[in-house]
C-alpha positions as CSV (number, residue, x, y, z in Angstrom):
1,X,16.1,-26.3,-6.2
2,X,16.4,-23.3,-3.6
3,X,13.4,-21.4,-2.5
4,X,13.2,-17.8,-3.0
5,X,9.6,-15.8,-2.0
6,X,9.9,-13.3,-4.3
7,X,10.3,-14.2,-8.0
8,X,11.1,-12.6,-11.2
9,X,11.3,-13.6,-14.4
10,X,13.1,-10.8,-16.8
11,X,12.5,-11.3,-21.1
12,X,15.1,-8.6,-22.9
13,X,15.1,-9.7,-26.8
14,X,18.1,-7.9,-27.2
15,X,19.9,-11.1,-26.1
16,X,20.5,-14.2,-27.2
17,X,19.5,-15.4,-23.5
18,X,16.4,-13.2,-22.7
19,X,16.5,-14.9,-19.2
20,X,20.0,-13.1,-18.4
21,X,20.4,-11.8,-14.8
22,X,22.2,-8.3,-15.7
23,X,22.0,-7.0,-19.0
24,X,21.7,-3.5,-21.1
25,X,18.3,-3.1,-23.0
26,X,17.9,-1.7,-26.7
27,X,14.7,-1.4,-27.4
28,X,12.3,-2.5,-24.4
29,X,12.6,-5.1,-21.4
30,X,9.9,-6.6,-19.1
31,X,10.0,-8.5,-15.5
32,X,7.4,-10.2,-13.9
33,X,7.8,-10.4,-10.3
34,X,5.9,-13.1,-8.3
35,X,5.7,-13.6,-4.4
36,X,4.9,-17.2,-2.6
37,X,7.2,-19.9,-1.4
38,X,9.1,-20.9,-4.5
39,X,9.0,-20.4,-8.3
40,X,6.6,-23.0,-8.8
41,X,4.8,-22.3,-5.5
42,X,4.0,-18.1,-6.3
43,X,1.9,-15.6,-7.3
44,X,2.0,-12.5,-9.8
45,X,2.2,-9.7,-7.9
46,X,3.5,-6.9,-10.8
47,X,4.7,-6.4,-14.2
48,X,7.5,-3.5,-15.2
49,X,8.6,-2.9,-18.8
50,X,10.8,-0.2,-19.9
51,X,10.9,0.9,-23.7
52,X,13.1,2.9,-25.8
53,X,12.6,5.1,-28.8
54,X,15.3,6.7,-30.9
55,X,13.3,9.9,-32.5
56,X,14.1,11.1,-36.2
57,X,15.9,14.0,-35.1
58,X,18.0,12.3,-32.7
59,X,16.1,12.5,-29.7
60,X,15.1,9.4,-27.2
61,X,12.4,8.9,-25.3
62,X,11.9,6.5,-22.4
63,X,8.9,5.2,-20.9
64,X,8.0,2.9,-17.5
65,X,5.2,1.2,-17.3
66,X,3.6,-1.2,-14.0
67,X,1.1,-3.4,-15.0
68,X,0.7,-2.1,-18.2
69,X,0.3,1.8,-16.8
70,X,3.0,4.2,-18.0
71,X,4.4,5.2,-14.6
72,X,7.1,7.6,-15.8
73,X,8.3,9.0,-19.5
74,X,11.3,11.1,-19.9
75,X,13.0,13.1,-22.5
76,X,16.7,13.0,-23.7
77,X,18.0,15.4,-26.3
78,X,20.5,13.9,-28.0
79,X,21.8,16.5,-30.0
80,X,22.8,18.7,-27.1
81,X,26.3,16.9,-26.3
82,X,27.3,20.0,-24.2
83,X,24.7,18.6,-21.5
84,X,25.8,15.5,-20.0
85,X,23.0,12.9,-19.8
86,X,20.4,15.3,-19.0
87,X,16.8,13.7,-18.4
88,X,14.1,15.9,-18.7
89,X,10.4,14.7,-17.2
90,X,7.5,15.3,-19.4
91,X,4.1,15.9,-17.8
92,X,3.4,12.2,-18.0
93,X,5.4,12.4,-14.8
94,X,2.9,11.1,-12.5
95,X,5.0,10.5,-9.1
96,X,2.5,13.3,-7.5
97,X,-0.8,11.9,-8.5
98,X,0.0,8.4,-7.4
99,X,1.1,9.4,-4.5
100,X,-2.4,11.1,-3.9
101,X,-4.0,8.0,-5.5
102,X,-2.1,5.8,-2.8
103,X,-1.9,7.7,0.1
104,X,-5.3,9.5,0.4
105,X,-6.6,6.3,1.4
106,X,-4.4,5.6,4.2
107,X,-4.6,9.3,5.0
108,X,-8.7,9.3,5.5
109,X,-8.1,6.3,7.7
110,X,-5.8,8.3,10.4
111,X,-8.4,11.2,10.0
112,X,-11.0,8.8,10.4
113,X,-9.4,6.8,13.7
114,X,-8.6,10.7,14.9
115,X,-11.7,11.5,14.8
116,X,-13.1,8.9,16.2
117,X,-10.8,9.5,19.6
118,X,-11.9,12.9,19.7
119,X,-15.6,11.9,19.9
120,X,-15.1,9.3,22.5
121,X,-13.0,12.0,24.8
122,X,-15.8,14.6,24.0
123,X,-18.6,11.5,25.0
124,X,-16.2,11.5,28.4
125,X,-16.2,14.9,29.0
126,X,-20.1,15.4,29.1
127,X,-20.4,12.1,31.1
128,X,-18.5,13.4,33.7
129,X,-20.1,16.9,33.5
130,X,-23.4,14.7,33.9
131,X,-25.1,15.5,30.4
Protein backbone atom coordinates (compact mmCIF):
# COMPACT_ATOMS: atom_id res chain seq x y z
CA UNK A 1 0.00 0.00 0.00
CA UNK A 2 1.66 3.55 -0.93
CA UNK A 3 2.08 6.23 1.60
CA UNK A 4 0.53 9.48 1.19
CA UNK A 5 0.90 12.36 4.42
CA UNK A 6 -2.03 13.93 3.77
CA UNK A 7 -5.31 11.98 3.69
CA UNK A 8 -8.88 12.34 2.74
CA UNK A 9 -11.65 10.40 2.92
CA UNK A 10 -14.68 12.03 0.72
CA UNK A 11 -18.71 10.37 1.61
CA UNK A 12 -21.16 12.02 -1.31
CA UNK A 13 -24.58 9.81 -0.96
CA UNK A 14 -25.51 10.87 -4.18
CA UNK A 15 -23.46 7.79 -5.42
CA UNK A 16 -23.57 4.52 -5.50
CA UNK A 17 -19.76 4.59 -4.44
CA UNK A 18 -19.64 7.41 -1.82
CA UNK A 19 -15.79 6.89 -1.79
CA UNK A 20 -15.49 8.15 -5.57
CA UNK A 21 -12.45 10.34 -6.32
CA UNK A 22 -14.35 13.11 -8.66
CA UNK A 23 -17.85 13.34 -8.58
CA UNK A 24 -20.93 16.13 -8.82
CA UNK A 25 -22.93 16.54 -5.45
CA UNK A 26 -26.86 16.85 -5.09
CA UNK A 27 -27.60 17.46 -1.92
CA UNK A 28 -24.45 17.72 0.47
CA UNK A 29 -20.77 16.16 0.46
CA UNK A 30 -18.15 15.88 3.25
CA UNK A 31 -14.20 15.13 3.36
CA UNK A 32 -12.13 14.45 6.16
CA UNK A 33 -8.71 15.29 5.59
CA UNK A 34 -5.99 13.68 7.81
CA UNK A 35 -2.12 14.39 7.93
CA UNK A 36 0.66 11.68 9.25
CA UNK A 37 2.59 9.09 7.44
CA UNK A 38 0.00 6.89 5.86
CA UNK A 39 -3.77 6.26 6.09
CA UNK A 40 -3.55 4.08 8.91
CA UNK A 41 -0.61 6.05 10.41
CA UNK A 42 -2.58 9.92 10.47
CA UNK A 43 -4.34 12.28 12.17
CA UNK A 44 -7.65 14.48 11.67
CA UNK A 45 -6.69 17.66 10.88
CA UNK A 46 -10.20 19.17 9.26
CA UNK A 47 -13.62 18.41 8.10
CA UNK A 48 -15.43 20.30 4.92
CA UNK A 49 -19.06 19.68 3.86
CA UNK A 50 -20.84 21.45 1.31
CA UNK A 51 -24.81 21.44 1.26
CA UNK A 52 -27.40 22.31 -1.18
CA UNK A 53 -30.93 23.52 -0.94
CA UNK A 54 -33.36 24.00 -3.80
CA UNK A 55 -35.92 26.88 -2.28
CA UNK A 56 -39.69 26.74 -3.16
CA UNK A 57 -39.57 29.49 -5.43
CA UNK A 58 -36.71 28.17 -7.26
CA UNK A 59 -33.99 29.65 -5.59
CA UNK A 60 -30.67 27.61 -4.22
CA UNK A 61 -28.70 28.18 -1.52
CA UNK A 62 -25.19 26.85 -0.75
CA UNK A 63 -23.43 26.57 2.33
CA UNK A 64 -19.51 25.57 3.40
CA UNK A 65 -18.85 24.60 6.50
CA UNK A 66 -14.95 23.57 8.27
CA UNK A 67 -15.33 21.69 11.15
CA UNK A 68 -18.73 22.06 11.52
CA UNK A 69 -18.52 26.13 11.20
CA UNK A 70 -20.34 27.56 8.18
CA UNK A 71 -17.44 29.27 6.44
CA UNK A 72 -19.23 30.69 3.42
CA UNK A 73 -23.16 30.69 2.23
CA UNK A 74 -24.21 32.05 -1.10
CA UNK A 75 -27.29 32.79 -3.04
CA UNK A 76 -28.38 31.72 -6.60
CA UNK A 77 -31.55 33.03 -8.11
CA UNK A 78 -32.71 30.59 -10.29
CA UNK A 79 -35.39 32.30 -11.89
CA UNK A 80 -33.28 35.00 -13.39
CA UNK A 81 -31.94 32.92 -16.62
CA UNK A 82 -30.84 36.21 -18.19
CA UNK A 83 -27.81 36.18 -15.51
CA UNK A 84 -25.52 33.52 -16.12
CA UNK A 85 -24.54 31.62 -12.97
CA UNK A 86 -24.48 34.64 -10.79
CA UNK A 87 -23.48 33.91 -6.99
CA UNK A 88 -24.50 36.41 -4.78
CA UNK A 89 -22.71 36.35 -0.93
CA UNK A 90 -25.03 36.79 1.89
CA UNK A 91 -23.71 38.47 5.07
CA UNK A 92 -22.73 35.00 6.38
CA UNK A 93 -19.72 35.79 4.19
CA UNK A 94 -17.22 35.65 6.83
CA UNK A 95 -13.76 35.74 4.65
CA UNK A 96 -13.10 39.28 6.64
CA UNK A 97 -13.59 38.30 10.11
CA UNK A 98 -11.52 35.15 9.92
CA UNK A 99 -9.02 36.73 8.46
CA UNK A 100 -8.97 39.13 11.64
CA UNK A 101 -9.62 36.07 13.83
CA UNK A 102 -6.38 34.42 12.24
CA UNK A 103 -4.19 37.04 11.56
CA UNK A 104 -4.42 39.47 14.52
CA UNK A 105 -2.59 36.94 16.38
CA UNK A 106 0.37 36.78 14.13
CA UNK A 107 -0.05 40.50 13.70
CA UNK A 108 0.44 41.38 17.67
CA UNK A 109 3.45 39.02 17.54
CA UNK A 110 5.48 41.31 14.81
CA UNK A 111 4.16 44.36 16.92
CA UNK A 112 5.30 42.79 19.85
CA UNK A 113 9.00 41.54 18.45
CA UNK A 114 9.03 45.36 16.91
CA UNK A 115 8.61 46.67 19.80
CA UNK A 116 10.75 44.90 21.64
CA UNK A 117 13.84 46.02 19.07
CA UNK A 118 12.91 49.43 19.56
CA UNK A 119 13.36 49.21 23.39
CA UNK A 120 16.64 47.43 23.17
CA UNK A 121 18.04 50.29 20.60
CA UNK A 122 16.53 53.06 22.87
CA UNK A 123 18.35 50.88 26.13
CA UNK A 124 21.64 51.42 23.66
CA UNK A 125 21.21 54.79 23.05
CA UNK A 126 21.10 56.02 26.73
CA UNK A 127 24.00 53.58 27.59
CA UNK A 128 26.07 55.24 25.31
CA UNK A 129 24.89 58.76 26.31
CA UNK A 130 25.85 57.33 29.93
CA UNK A 131 22.26 57.34 31.59
Amino acid sequence: MRQYPIWIDTHNPSYANQFSKSMGVKNSSSSDIKIGTSAKNSYEFVKTRIEHKLEDDGSRIYNFYVDNELMKSAFYNGRDKIAKMSLIYTAKDREDELKSRYFSKWKKEEQDQEQKIRNERYAERLAVNGQ
